[in-house]
N, C-alpha and C positions, 0 to 999 in steps of 0.2 A: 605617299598620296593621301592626302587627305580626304575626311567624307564629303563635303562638297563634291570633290573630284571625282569619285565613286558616282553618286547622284547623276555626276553628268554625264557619266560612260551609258548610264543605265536605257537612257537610248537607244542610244546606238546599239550596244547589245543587245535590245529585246527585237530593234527592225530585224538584227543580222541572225539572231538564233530565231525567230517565230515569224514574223511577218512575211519577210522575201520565201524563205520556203514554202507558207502560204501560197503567195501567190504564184509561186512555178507547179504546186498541185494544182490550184484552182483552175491556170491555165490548160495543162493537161487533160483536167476532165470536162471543158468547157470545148476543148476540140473532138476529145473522143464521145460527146455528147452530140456535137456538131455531125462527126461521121458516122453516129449510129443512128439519128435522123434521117442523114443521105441513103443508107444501105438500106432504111426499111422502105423509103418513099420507094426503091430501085429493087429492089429483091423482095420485099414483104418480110423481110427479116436481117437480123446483124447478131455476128458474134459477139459483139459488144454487150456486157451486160446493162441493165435497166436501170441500174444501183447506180450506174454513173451520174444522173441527174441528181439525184437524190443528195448524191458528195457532194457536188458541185455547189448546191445548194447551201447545204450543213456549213462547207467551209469556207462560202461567199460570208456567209452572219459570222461565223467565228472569223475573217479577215476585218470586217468592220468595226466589231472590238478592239480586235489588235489594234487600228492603225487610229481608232482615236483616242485610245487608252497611249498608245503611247506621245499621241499629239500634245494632251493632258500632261504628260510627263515632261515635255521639255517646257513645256508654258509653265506647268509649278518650278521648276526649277529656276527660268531667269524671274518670273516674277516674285516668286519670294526671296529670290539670293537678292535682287533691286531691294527687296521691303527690308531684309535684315542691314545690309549697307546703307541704307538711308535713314534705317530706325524708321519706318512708318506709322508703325503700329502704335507710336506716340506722336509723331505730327499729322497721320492723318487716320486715325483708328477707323472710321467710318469707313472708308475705303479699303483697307485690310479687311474687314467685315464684311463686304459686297463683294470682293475677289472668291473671298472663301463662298459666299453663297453661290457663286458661279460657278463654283465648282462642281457643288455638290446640284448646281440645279443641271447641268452637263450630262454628269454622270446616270442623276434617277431618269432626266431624261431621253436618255440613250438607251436604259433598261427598260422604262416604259414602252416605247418603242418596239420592242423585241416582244414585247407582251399581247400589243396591241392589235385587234382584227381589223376592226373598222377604217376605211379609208379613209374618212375625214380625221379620226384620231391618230392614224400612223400620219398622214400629213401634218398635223400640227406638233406631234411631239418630234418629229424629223426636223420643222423647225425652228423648235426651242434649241433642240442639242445643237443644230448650226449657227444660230443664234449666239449663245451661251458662246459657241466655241469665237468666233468672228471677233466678239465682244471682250473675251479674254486677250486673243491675239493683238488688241489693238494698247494694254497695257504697258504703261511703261517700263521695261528691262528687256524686253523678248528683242532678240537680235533677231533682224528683219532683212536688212540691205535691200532698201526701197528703190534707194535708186537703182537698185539691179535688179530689180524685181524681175526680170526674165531670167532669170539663172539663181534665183532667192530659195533656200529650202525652205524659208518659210513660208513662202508661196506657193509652193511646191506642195507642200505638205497640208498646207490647209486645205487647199484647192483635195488633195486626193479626200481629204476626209470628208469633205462635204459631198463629194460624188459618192463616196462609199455607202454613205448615209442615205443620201437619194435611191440608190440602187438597191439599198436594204429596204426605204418606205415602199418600192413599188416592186416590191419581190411577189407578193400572193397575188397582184394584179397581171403579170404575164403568162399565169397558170390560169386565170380566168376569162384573156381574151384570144378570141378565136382569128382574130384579123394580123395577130403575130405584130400589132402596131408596139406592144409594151415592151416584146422583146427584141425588136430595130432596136428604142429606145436603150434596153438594157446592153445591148451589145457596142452602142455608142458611147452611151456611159464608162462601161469596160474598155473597151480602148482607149479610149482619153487617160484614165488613171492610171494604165498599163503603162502609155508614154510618160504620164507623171514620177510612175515609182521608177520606172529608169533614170529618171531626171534627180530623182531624189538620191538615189543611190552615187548619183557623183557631186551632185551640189554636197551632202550629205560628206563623202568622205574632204573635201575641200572644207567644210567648217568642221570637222575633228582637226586640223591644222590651223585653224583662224583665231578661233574658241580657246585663249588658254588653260593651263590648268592656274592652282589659286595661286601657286609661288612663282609661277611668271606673270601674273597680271599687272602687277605694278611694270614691271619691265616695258611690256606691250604694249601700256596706255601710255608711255612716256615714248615712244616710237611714233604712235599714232598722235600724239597731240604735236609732233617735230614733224609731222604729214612724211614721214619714212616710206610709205605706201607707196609715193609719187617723186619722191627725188633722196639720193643719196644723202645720208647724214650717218653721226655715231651719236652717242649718250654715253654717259659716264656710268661708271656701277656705281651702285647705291654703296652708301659706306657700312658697312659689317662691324659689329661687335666686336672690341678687343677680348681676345681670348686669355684669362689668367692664368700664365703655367706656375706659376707661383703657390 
């Protein structure tokens, strides 16, 4: 395996070891949050410690990093593995230049974000980071599958991260209203990206099979340009180096 290859596992790995566990605690304590609200409106009290909130909170912000740090990660990968195979950065430097600043304006603006009190600045640095990310995703290498865009991880994935983001800019507002209207909101929000990351989780294992590694790509793209995809065909193997036993 080579390090491209690696790069590209690095994905997947980071959803399957940090993110999905993520979110099956977050779940967790967003219902035991749920039923120790019901127990006090009903009893005036709940076994349920108080601290649940509190988690639930801490590791909503810590799931919004993961899932756009690792968004970041698959976008750097096709779009520079695209820049290295095309030599970009000699026919079109300028643009190699602005990718990269997009990155980095992504990133300070996702940590701005986290920093920030005021609602009008959590709203705009919320959406710089969607921005930044929207505007990467639209670069060319990023395997997309448009035309399947209902069953697209990269739809899939954008979409969950831009909710995350949202759900994170309007986090200290559903502690501040009393009309419980920001937290309808937040819990719609949640749901929706709850059906997303399921969605991900199998579009997600389908392109670890689509996706090759580097020593099958030649093979693959000589399938897909014989449209193999859609009707029966073979290819010939590439011809191999004579081996000197001599």
């Amino acid at each position: 395996m080579e390090f491209r290859d690696a790069i590209l596992l690095l994905h997947p790995a980071i959803a399957v070891l940090v993110v999905f566990p993520l979110i099956g605690v977050i779940v967790n304590r967003a219902l035991q949050v749920r039923q120790r609200r019901l127990q006090t409106l009903a009893i005036g009290k709940s076994k349920i410690p108080a601290t649940v909130g509190q988690e639930h909170t801490q590791l909503g912000r810590w799931l919004t990093g993961a899932v756009v740090g690792i968004v970041l990660i698959a976008f750097a990968y096709d779009i520079f593995g695209n820049i290295l195979d095309k030599q970009l950065w000699i026919k079109a430097p300028f643009q190699v230049v602005f990718i990269g600043l997009l990155f980095v304006a992504a990133i300070a603006s996702l940590y701005l974000l986290y920093q920030a009190k005021q609602k009008n600045w959590r709203a705009i640095f919320a959406t710089l980071t969607g921005i930044a990310l929207v505007v990467l995703g639209c670069q060319d290498g990023i395997y997309r599958k448009t035309d399947q865009w209902y069953t697209s991880h990269y739809y899939y994935g954008l979409t969950s991260a831009l909710l995350m983001i949202l759900s994170l800019s309007i986090l200290p507002e559903i502690y501040k209203d009393k009309t419980n209207r920001w937290r309808k909101v937040h819990i719609t929000i949640s749901a929706l990206a709850l059906l997303l990351f399921i969605g991900q989780g199998i579009t997600g294992t389908r392109s670890l099979l689509e996706v090759p590694l580097t020593w099958q790509e030649r093979y693959i793209n000589m399938l897909y340009e014989q449209k193999c995809d859609t009707k029966p065909c073979t290819i010939q193997p590439l011809s191999l180096p004579k081996i000197n036993n001599e």
